[in-house]
Each structure stands twice: as structure tokens, then as C-alpha cells.
C-alpha positions in Angstrom: 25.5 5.8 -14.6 29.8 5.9 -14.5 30.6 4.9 -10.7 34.1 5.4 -11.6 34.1 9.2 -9.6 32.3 7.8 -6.7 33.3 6.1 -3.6 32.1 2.5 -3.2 31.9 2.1 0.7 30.2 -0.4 3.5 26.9 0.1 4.2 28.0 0.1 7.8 30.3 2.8 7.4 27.8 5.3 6.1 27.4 8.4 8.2 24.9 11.1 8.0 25.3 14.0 5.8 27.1 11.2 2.9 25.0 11.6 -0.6 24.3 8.3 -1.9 24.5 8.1 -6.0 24.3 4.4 -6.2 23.2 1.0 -4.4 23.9 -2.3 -4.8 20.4 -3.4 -6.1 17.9 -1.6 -8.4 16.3 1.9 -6.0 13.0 0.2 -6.4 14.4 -2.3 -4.3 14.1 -0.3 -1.3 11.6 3.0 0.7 14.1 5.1 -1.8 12.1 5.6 -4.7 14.3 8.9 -5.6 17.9 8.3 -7.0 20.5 10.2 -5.4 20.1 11.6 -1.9 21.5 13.0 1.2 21.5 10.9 4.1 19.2 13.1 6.7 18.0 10.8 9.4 18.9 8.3 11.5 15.9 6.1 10.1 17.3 6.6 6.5 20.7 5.5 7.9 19.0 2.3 9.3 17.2 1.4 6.3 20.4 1.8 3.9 22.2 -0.4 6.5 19.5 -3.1 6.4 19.1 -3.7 3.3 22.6 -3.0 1.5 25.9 -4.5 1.8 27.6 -1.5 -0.2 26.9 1.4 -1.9 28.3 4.7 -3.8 28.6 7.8 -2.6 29.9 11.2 -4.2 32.0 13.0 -1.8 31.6 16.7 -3.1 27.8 16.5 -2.6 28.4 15.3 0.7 27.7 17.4 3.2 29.4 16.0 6.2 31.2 18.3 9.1 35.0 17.1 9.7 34.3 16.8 13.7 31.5 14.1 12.3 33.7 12.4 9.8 36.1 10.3 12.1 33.0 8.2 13.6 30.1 6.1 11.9 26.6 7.1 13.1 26.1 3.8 15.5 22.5 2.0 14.2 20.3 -0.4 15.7 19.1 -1.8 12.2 15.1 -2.7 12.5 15.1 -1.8 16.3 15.1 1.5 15.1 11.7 1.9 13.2 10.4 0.1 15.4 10.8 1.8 18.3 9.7 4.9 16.5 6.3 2.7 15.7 6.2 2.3 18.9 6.1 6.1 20.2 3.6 6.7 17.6 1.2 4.1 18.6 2.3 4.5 22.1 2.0 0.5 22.5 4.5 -2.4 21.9 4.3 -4.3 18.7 4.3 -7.7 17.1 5.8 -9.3 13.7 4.1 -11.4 12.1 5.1 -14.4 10.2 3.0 -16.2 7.2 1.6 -19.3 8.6 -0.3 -20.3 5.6 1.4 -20.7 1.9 -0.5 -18.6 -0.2 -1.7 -20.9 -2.9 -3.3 -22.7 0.2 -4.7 -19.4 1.5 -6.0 -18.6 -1.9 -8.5 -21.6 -1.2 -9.9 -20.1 2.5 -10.0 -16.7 1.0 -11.8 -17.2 -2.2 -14.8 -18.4 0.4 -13.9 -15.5 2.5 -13.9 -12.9 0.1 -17.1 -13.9 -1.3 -18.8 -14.1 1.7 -17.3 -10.4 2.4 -18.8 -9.6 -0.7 -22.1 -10.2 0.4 -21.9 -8.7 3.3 -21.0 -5.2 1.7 -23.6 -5.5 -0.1 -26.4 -6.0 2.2 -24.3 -3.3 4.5 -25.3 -0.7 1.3 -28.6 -2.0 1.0 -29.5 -1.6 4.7 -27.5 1.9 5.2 -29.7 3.0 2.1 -33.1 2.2 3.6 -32.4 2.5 7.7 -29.3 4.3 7.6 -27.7 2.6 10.1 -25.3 -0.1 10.4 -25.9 -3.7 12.0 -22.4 -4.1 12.8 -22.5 -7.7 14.4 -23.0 -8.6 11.0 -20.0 -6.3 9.7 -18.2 -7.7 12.8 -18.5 -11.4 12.3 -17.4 -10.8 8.2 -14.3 -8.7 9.0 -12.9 -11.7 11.0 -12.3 -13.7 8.7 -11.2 -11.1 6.4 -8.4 -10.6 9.4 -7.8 -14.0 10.2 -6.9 -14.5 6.3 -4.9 -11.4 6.2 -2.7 -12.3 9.4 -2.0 -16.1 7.9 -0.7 -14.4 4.9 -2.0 -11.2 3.1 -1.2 -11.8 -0.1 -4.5 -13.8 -1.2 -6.9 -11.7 -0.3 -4.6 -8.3 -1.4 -5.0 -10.5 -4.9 -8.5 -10.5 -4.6 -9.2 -7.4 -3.2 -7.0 -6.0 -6.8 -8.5 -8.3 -9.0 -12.3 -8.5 -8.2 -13.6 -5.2 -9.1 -17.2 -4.1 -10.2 -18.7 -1.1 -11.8 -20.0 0.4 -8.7 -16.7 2.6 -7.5 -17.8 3.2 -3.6 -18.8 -0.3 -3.4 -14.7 -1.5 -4.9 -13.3 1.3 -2.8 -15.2 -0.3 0.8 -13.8 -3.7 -0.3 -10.1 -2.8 -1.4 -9.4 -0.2 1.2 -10.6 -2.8 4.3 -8.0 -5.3 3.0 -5.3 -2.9 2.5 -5.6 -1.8 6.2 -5.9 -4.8 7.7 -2.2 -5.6 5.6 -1.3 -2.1 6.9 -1.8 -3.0 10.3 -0.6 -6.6 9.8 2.4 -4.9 8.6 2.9 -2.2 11.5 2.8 -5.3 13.8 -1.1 -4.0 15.4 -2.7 -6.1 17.8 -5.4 -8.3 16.1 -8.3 -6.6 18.0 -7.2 -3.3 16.5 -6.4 -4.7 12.9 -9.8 -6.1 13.0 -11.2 -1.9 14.1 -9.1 -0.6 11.4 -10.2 -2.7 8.7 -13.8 -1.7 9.7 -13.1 2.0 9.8 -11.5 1.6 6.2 -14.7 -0.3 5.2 -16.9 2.2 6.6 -15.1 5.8 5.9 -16.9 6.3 2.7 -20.3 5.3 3.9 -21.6 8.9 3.8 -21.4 8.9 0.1 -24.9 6.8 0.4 -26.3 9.9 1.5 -25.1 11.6 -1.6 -26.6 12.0 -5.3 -25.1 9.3 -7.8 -25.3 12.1 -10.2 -22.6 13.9 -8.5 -20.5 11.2 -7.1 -20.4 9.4 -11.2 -19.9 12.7 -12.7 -17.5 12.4 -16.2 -15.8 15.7 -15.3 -14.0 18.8 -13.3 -16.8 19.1 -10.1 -17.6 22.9 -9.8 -16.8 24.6 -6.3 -20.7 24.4 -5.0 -20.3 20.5 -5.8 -16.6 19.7 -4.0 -18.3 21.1 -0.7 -21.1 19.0 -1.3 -19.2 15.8 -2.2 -16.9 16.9 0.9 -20.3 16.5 3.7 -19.7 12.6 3.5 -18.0 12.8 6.4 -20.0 14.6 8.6 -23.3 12.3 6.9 -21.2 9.3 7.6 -20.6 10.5 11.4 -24.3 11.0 11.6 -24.9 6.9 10.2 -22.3 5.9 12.8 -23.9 8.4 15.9 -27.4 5.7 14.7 -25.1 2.4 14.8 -24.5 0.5 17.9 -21.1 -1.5 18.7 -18.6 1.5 16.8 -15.3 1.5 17.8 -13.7 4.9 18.7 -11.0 4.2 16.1 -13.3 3.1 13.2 -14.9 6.9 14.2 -11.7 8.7 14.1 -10.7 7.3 10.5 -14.3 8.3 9.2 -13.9 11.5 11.0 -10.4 12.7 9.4 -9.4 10.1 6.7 -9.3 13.3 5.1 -7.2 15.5 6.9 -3.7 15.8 5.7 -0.4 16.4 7.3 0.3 19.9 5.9 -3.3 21.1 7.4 -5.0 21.3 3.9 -7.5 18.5 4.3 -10.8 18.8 5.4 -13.1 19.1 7.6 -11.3 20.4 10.7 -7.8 21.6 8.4 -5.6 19.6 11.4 -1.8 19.5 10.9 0.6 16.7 11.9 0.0 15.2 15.1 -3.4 17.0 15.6 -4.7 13.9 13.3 -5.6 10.8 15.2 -3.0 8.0 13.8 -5.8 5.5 12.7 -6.7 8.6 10.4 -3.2 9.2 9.5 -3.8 5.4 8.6 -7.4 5.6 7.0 -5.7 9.0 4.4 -3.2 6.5 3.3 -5.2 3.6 2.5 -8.2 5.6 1.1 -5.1 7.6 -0.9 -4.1 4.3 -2.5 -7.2 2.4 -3.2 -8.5 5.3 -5.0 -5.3 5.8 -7.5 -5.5 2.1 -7.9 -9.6 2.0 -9.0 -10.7 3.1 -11.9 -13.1 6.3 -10.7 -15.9 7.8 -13.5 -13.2 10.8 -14.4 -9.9 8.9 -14.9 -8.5 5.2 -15.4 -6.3 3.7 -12.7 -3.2 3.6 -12.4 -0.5 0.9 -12.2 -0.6 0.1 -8.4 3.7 1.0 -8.8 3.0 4.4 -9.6 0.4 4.7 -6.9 3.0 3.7 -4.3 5.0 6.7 -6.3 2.6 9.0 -6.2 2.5 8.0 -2.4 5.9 8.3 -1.5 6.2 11.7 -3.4 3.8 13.3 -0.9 5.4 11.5 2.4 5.4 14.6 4.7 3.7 16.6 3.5 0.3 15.0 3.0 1.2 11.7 4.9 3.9 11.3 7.6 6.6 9.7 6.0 7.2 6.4 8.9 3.4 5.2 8.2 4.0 6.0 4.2 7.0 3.5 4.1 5.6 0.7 5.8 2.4 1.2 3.5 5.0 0.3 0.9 5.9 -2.7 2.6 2.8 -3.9 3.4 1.3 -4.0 -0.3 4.6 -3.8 -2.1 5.5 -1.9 -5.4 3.8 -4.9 -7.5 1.0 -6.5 -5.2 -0.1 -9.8 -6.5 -2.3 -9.3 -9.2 -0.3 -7.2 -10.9 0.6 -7.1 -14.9 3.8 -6.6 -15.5 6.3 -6.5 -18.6 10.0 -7.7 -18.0 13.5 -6.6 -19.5 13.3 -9.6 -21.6 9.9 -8.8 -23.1 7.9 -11.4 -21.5 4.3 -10.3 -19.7 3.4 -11.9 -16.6 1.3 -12.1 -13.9 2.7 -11.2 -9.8 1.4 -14.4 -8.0 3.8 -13.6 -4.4 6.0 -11.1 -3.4 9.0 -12.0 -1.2 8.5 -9.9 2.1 12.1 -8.9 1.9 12.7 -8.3 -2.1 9.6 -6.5 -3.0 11.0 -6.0 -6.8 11.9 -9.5 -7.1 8.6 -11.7 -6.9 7.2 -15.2 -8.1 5.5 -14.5 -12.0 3.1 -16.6 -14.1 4.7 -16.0 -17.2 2.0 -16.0 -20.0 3.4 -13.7 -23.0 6.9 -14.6 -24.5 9.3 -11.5 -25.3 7.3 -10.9 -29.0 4.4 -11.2 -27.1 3.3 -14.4 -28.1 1.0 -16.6 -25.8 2.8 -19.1 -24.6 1.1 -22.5 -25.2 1.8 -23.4 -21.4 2.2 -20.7 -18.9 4.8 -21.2 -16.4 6.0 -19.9 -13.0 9.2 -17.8 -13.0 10.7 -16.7 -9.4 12.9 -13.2 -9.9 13.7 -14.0 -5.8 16.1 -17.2 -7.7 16.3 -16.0 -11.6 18.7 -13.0 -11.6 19.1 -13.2 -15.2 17.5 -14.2 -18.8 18.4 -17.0 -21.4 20.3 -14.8 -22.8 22.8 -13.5 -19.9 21.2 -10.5 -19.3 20.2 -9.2 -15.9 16.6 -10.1 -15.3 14.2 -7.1 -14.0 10.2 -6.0 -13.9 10.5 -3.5 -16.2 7.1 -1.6 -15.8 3.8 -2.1 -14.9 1.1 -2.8 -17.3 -2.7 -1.9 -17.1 -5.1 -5.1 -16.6 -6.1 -4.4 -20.2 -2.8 -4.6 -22.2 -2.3 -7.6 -24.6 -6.0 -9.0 -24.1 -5.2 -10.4 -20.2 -7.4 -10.7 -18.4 -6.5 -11.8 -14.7 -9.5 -12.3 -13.2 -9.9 -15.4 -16.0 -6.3 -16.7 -14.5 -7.0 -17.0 -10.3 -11.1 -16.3 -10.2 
């Protein structure tokens, strides 16, 4: 794009109403995952403030009133979203800070995960012959699972990608309790309630049990007799909960409506916007993304980058738009585990993000730019390398499936 029209400005002078054209690092980058926008909200303001030290705007698609023009909109940076977290959850809230390395974590969770594993599995077996839950046993699993998380998320977010079986509702339990316990690790939740809303995301499909394999592995378009049947989960699930002692009320509610949407098309009460409990808002999101990112009987997943697209592409009107971008930030554009292709040709592996540069993490590098295995793999941190051997700036390009170029991850960190 030719910046030579537009107006390079301070972030901190931007005002609302200015329509950006340009920042000063790749759109990726940031919650802005459309180029070129009107500023609209004080939270969009913020953001842009945070993260940039300039950008570009274009002055005759601004639409700014000349009684607004003299004075910068004053902001308040992170204090901002936060206190708009706050009102939503009506409680005050935390940040947490890795306290574990995560090549150190990925030792405790490898146990972890495994014995989670099991546990899911006896969870199915039991619901399928008592249906009911024993969930001191669910309980004393999910712990850990939190404890890991809140040390640092990104081990068992790789695990959770990475170690996936045939059995869809069994890989969609799994993924979708770690990606809400990162949610909520994100959001700044108290522990006790991480802990309930990694349980309710474990649990929220567990009316599917109840439900013909036939129909939930069908190769095909469902006809409108078997969408309502597939769609009684929930109220089946309710009924295995109603028989299951120790339930939270917030692992109910995300069962309940983890399929209601924001615009009041979801199902099975059709609520709108604030009419759905916010650990359903929450469950919708994470179910949302763990099932773009999974491979279902119908359709291949997708890149977990254009899940997170597909994500932010519906923020209000399917999700509300606050809990969509901290989603983002919690399991980034490329969580680790990702495949991904660089500018320069090479293939690599995302071993960590950086909390504050999502588009810039630490790679395994295993293919070099023809593709070629390297005899040695080696580590390669965008966060410090900005640019290749050959002076050219340095960027993910795209996301690759799991199955391009014969990689296998699983081999790599399993």
C-alpha cells in the first residue's frame, strides 16, 4: 500500500471517528484482523494506543466533527478493558503471570494430560452405562489440568492441538476444557471458577452419548428431522447432570446455552445478548473454536489462524465482541502446535508464543525454503529475528495443515 496520501500520526493522538489505513506492525499483530477501519469505540481507541507507537490514517474517510477535532479522546490503556471485564463478570479480576517455562511445563503436563485422558475416557464409559457422572473423579483430574494451565498455558494448549484421536466428541471434551481454562486464565477468573469452566466445557457435549453414532458420524448435509434431533443434546445432557451430584451452577449454564448466540438464532431458548449467562457466552466461543479446529466426519479442519478469523468475523453478532478478543489472546492466532510456512520458505513448528507479539513466536525450524529437511532442526525466535539471511523482513506467512510436507508433530513433542 502507498502511505504517501495518508497522515502518519501518534498513536496517542488518535481520536474517534479517524480511519486508520495503516499500522506500524503487520494487522495480524493486533484484535484488528480487518485492514482499514473507522475508529468507533473507546475500547478500539485503547487497543490502538497499547499496542502502537504510530500509525496512518486517511483524512477524507475520517469521519470526525470539527467541535471533536481540537482534543484527543483521553484513554486509560489496559484499565480500560478491564474495567469493562469487570462489569461483565460483575467481580474484580486477576493477571496472571507464567510461573513455569514451558519446556519445563511440557514435562508436568505430558503426565497431566495423560492422566486427563483417562479420565475422559472412563467419564464416556460410565455416562454410557449409568448415565450419570462421578464428578469427584472429573473434579480431582481438572485440577491439575488448571494448575498446569495457570503456570503457563501453552503446554497443555500444545497437547490439547496435537493429541487428537478418531473419536470427534471424545477430542472436542479434551480440546475445548483446555481452551477454557486458558480463556478464563486469560480473562484474569478466579481459580475456583477457571476450574468450573473448564468442567462445563468438558461436559457440554455430553448429551451426544445419548445420541445415535450414525447420526452424529454422518458423511453429509443432516436433513431437517435430523438437525432437531442432533440439537436435543442439550436438553439429554441437562437430564445426565439433573442424575450427577457435586454440578456447579456455571458448568449447568454452559451446557444449558453453549448454544445460544448473541443475535438470538441459537437454540434452545433463541436468547439474545445479555439474556445468555456469560459462562455460556464463554462455553459458544470455546465450543465455536475447538470444532473449526477438529477435523469433524463432514469436513477437514481448519488452520487454527483462520478459526480465530472465522471467530472475529462473527464478533457481535454471534459472540460479543470483548469475550471474542480476549479468546484471541488467550490461544493466539498460531497456538503452539501449529505448522506454519514463512516468507522465506522455511516450514516450522510454533513451540511459544510471546503473550504480547502473538504473530512473532519461538519456531522449530524443520524444512528449509525448497523444502528440504534440514539435517538438524533448529529453534528460530520471530520475537528477536525481524528479518531473513537475505535482508528481507521476516514473517509467518500462512498456516499449514498438520499433513503438508509429510510432518507429522505429534512425532516432534509426543
Amino acid at each position: 500500500m502507498s502511505l504517501s496520501r495518508y497522515d502518519k500520526i501518534p498513536a496517542h493522538s488518535l481520536r474517534l471517528g479517524m480511519y486508520v489505513v495503516e499500522l506500524d506492525r503487520p494487522w495480524l499483530d493486533t484484535p484488528f484482523l480487518v485492514q482499514g477501519f473507522v475508529i468507533r469505540t473507546a475500547q478500539e481507541l485503547e487497543v490502538l494506543t497499547e499496542l502502537c507507537e504510530y500509525v496512518y490514517i486517511d483524512s477524507g474517510r475520517s469521519i470526525l466533527h470539527k467541535s471533536r477535532s481540537s482534543n484527543p479522546i483521553p484513554t486509560r490503556k489496559k484499565a480500560l478493558t478491564r474495567e469493562k471485564l469487570q462489569t461483565i463478570f460483575k467481580r474484580p479480576l486477576q493477571t496472571f503471570t507464567d510461573s513455569s517455562s514451558f519446556t519445563d511445563e511440557l514435562v508436568n503436563a505430558k503426565s497431566i494430560y495423560s492422566d486427563y485422558e483417562s479420565t475422559v475416557s472412563r467419564l464416556y464409559n460410565d455416562v454410557r452405562t449409568h448415565q450419570k457422572i462421578d464428578m469427584q473423579q472429573v473434579d480431582n483430574s481438572i485440577s491439575e489440568v488448571v494448575d498446569s494451565v495457570i503456570r503457563n498455558p501453552d503446554a497443555c494448549m500444545l497437547l490439547a492441538k496435537l493429541k487428537r484421536k478418531s473419536d470427534y466428541t471424545y477430542n472436542h471434551a479434551l480440546g475445548s476444557s483446555i481452551w477454557a481454562a486458558a480463556f478464563g486464565r486469560q480473562l484474569g477468573l478466579p481459580k475456583t471458577i477457571i476450574h468450573s469452566i473448564a468442567t462445563g466445557a468438558l461436559l457440554e457435549d455430553v448429551g451426544k452419548i445419548s445420541i445415535s453414532d450414525r447420526l452424529l458420524n454422518k458423511n453429509g448435509t443432516l436433513t431437517s428431522e435430523e438437525r432437531e434431533l442432533a440439537k436435543t443434546h442439550v436438553a439429554k445432557g441437562m437430564d445426565i447432570l439433573a442424575n450427577s451430584r457435586g454440578v456447579s451452577s456455571i458448568t449447568r449454564e454452559m451446557l444449558q446455552s453453549h448454544h445460544e448466540r448473541l443475535n438470538g438464532n441459537g437454540y434452545p431458548k433463541r436468547l439474545k445478548g445479555d439474556q445468555i449467562p456469560v459462562y455460556g457466552r464463554i462455553a459458544g466461543i470455546v465450543d465455536t473454536y475447538d470444532a473449526l479446529i477438529n477435523d469433524k466426519p463432514y469436513r477437514k479442519a481448519m488452520p487454527a489462524s483462520d478459526a480465530v478469523k472465522t471467530l472475529y468475523n462473527v464478533r457481535n453478532i454471534d459472540f460479543q465482541s470483548e469475550l471474542v478478543e480476549e479468546f484471541i489472546q488467550a490461544v493466539g492466532i498460531y497456538p503452539a502446535g501449529s505448522l506454519v510456512e514463512l516468507s522465506s520458505g522455511e516450514v516450522g513448528i510454533v513451540v511459544t508464543e510471546h503473550r504480547r507479539r502473538r504473530l512473532r513466536p519461538r519456531l522449530l525450524i524443520l524444512l528449509d525454503g525448497n523444502k528440504s529437511k534440514l539435517a538438524e532442526s533448529k529453534f528460530l525466535d520471530l520475537f528477536d529475528v525481524t528479518h531473513d539471511d537475505a535482508g528481507q523482513p521476516l514473517d509467518i506467512s500462512r498456516s499449514l495443515l498438520p499433513t503438508e510436507y509429510g510432518i507429522n508433530p505429534d512425532d516432534i513433542f509426543i
